[in-house]
N, C-alpha and C positions, 0 to 999 in steps of 0.2 A: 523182831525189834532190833536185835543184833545184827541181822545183814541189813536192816534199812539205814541202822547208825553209821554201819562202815561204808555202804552206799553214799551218805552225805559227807562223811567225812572225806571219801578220793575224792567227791565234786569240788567239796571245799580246796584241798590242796593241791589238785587241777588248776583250779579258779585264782590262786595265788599266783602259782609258778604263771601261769597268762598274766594276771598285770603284774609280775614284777617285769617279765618280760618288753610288755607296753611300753611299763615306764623308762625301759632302758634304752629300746632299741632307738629311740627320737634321738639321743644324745651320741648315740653309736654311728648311726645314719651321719650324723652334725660330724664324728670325727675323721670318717671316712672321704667324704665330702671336703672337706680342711682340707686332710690330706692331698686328695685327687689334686684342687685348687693350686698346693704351691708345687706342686710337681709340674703341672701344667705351665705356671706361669715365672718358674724359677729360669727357665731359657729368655725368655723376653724380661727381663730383672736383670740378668747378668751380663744381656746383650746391652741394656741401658748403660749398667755400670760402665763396663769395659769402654764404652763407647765418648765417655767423660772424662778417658784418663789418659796422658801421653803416651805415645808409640813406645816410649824407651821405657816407659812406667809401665805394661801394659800387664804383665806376670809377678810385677811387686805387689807385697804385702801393703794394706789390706786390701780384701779380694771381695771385700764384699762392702764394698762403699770406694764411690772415687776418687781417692786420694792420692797426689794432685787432680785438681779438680778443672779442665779445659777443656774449651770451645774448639779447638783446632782443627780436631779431626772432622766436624763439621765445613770448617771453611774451606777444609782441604777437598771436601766431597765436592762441593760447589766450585771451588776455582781451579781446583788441578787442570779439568779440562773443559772448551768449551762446548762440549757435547753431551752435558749432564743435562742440560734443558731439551735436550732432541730425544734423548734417551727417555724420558718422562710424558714428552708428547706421543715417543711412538707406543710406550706402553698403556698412553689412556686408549689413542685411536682403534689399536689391537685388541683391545680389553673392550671398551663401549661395542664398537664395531659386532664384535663376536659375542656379547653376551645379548645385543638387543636382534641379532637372527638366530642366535640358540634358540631363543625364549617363543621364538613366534614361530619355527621350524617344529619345537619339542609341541608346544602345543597342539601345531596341526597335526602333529602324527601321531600325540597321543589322542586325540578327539576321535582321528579314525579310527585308530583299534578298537577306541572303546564305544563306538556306536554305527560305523560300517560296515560291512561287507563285501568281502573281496577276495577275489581268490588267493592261498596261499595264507593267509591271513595269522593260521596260530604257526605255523611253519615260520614266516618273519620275524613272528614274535618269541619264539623259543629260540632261534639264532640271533635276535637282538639280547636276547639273555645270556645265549652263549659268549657274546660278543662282551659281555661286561667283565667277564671268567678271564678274558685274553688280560697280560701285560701291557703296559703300554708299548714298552720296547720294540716288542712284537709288529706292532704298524707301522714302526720308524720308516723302516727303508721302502713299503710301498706307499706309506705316504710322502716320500719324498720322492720316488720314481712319479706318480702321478701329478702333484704339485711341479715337478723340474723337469727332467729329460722327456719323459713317458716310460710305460711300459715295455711299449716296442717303438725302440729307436727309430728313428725317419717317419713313425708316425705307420697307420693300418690303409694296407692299399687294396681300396676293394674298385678293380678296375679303373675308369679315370679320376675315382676319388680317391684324394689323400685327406685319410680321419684321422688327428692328431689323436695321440694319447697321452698327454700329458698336456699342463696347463703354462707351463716355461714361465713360473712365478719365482725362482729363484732368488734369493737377495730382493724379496720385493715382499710388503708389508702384507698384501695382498693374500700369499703363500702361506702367511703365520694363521692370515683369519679364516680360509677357506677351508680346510680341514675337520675343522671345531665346529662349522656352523650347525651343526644337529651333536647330537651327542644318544646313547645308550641310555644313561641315565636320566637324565629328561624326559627322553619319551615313555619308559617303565616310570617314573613318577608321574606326570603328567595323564598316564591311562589308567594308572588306579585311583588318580583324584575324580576322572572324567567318569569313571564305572560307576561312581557314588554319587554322581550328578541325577535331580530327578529328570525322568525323560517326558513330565508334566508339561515344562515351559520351553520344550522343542516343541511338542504335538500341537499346545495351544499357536505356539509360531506359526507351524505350518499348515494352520485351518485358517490363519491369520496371510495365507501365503508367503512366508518367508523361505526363502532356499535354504540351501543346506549353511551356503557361505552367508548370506545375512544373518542367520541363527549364529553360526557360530564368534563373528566378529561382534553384532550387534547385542548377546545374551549370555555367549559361552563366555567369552574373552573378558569380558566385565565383571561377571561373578567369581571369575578365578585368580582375582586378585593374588590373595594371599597366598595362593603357589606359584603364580609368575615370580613374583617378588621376591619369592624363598630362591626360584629357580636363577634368579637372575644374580640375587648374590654368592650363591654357588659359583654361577658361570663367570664373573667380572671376578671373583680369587683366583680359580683355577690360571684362569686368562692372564691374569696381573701377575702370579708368581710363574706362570711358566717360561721353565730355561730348557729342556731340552732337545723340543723342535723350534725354534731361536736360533741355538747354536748351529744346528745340522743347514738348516736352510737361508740366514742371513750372512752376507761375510762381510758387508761392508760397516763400520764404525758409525757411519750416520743413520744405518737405517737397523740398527740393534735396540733390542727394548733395554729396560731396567736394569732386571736381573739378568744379564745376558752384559751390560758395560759395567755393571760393580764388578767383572771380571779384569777388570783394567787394572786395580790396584791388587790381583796376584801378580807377582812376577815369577822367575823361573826358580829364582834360587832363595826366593823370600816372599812375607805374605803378612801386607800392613792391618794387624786384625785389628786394631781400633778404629782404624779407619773404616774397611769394610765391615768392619757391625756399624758404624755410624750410618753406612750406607744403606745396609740394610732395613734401619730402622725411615726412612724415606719411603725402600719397599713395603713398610709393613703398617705405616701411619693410615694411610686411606681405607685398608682393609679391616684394623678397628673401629676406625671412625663410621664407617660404613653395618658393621655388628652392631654396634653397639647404637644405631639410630634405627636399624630395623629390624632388631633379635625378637621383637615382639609378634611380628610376620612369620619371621623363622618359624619359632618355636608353635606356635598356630598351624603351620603346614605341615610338620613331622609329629600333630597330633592327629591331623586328619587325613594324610596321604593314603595310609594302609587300610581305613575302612572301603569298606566295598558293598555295595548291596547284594542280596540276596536273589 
């Protein structure tokens, strides 16, 4: 009777320390979460503010509300010069352009991985992995030897034929999109949404005769809504804020994207930062609005990408 008493007794106070635990960790979870939230969102807060308060006010107290409170730096975005409207059309064109052949590129080649066969096949596919490992920096300059001069200058001479190597896209909007049209990640996204597809309503297709390419536009591409979707606003951010291959590969003022002409107002020995966060937030309005109408997609894709069948 004594060791069955003290038997109930550890269950018992086991059984405590568990819900007191319960009851804590929801409100634990709740402050952690807080936390993370204004961490997150204290840069776009301060970019607002700053963005509301004169250039000469820009470092004056109070720092956390905008006080004085103008529109200027706004006006300044828009009139300084008049290639803020060029600037905006060239980073929709760049951005739409590349995200809507990302999206049908990543697809097709995640659909093969994940139900063809072909030679080379997991070899491709573990150097597509390897390929995610790489920096970006890293492809700068052969992506810009291949987009601009070539590889081998005057182009590959295989007897009377001259094979260019290079696409002589320089300064040319063309050059920003080509690069990007497929991407590493899309396709490892894309091939483990396509592994978890049943291969039910291909077989039923193709007793029904459907090819591979009517299966796949007419069956695959439809049900895979909610990971193009995810994929596509991936690719339209990445696309919309990219400044680095911009700079390397555009030189001309007209044919520069967004983030690439808010460089206008550094100058060498100075740098109008309420203006540029004013600017900024230009860059970053569509990219919200954008979240914030299809986070339900999102969040639906990055629960089902990683399953896979058996």
């Amino acid at each position: 009777m004594a060791a069955l008493s003290a038997s109930i007794s550890g269950r018992t106070w086991r059984t405590r320390i568990l819900e007191s635990w319960v009851s804590l960790n929801k409100p634990f979870y709740y402050v952690i979460l807080i936390v993370w939230a204004i961490i997150c969102l204290s840069p776009l807060y301060f970019t607002l503010v700053f963005s509301f308060k004169p250039v000469s006010n820009a470092y004056s107290p109070p720092l956390w509300w905008p006080v004085p409170f103008t529109l200027q730096n706004y006006q300044t975005v828009l009139q300084s010069t008049a290639l803020f409207p060029v600037w905006v059309v060239n980073s929709l064109v760049v951005s739409i352009a590349t995200t809507l052949l990302r999206v049908l590129f990543c697809a097709m080649a995640g659909y093969a991985f994940a139900r063809l066969e072909f030679p080379f096949k997991s070899f491709l596919f573990i150097a597509l992995l390897v390929s995610m490992m790489m920096p970006g920096v890293v492809m700068l300059i052969p992506r810009f030897l291949i987009v601009g001069p070539g590889l081998i200058r005057g182009g590959l001479q295989l007897g009377p034929l001259n094979l260019p190597t290079g696409f002589h896209l320089l300064d040319n909007l063309g050059g920003v999109i080509l690069p990007f049209v497929a991407e590493a990640f899309g396709v490892f996204m894309m091939t483990q949404f396509y592994k978890s597809f049943p291969k039910e309503l291909e077989e039923a297709a193709i007793m029904d005769g459907a090819g591979r390419l009517g299966i796949f536009f007419r069956i695959v591409l439809p049900i895979s809504q909610t990971q193009l979707i995810t994929l596509a606003l991936l690719a339209f951010q990445g696309e919309w804020n990219r400044f680095m291959e911009p700079l390397v590969l555009l030189r001309s003022p007209e044919h520069f994207t967004l983030p690439l002409g808010l460089q206008w107002f550094h100058g060498e020995y100075y740098t109008l930062v309420t203006v540029v966060l004013a600017g900024s937030l230009f860059n970053t309005l569509p990219i919200l609005i954008l979240f914030f109408l299809f986070q339900r997609y999102f969040i639906q894709s990055i629960a089902t990408t990683g399953s896979k069948e058996g």
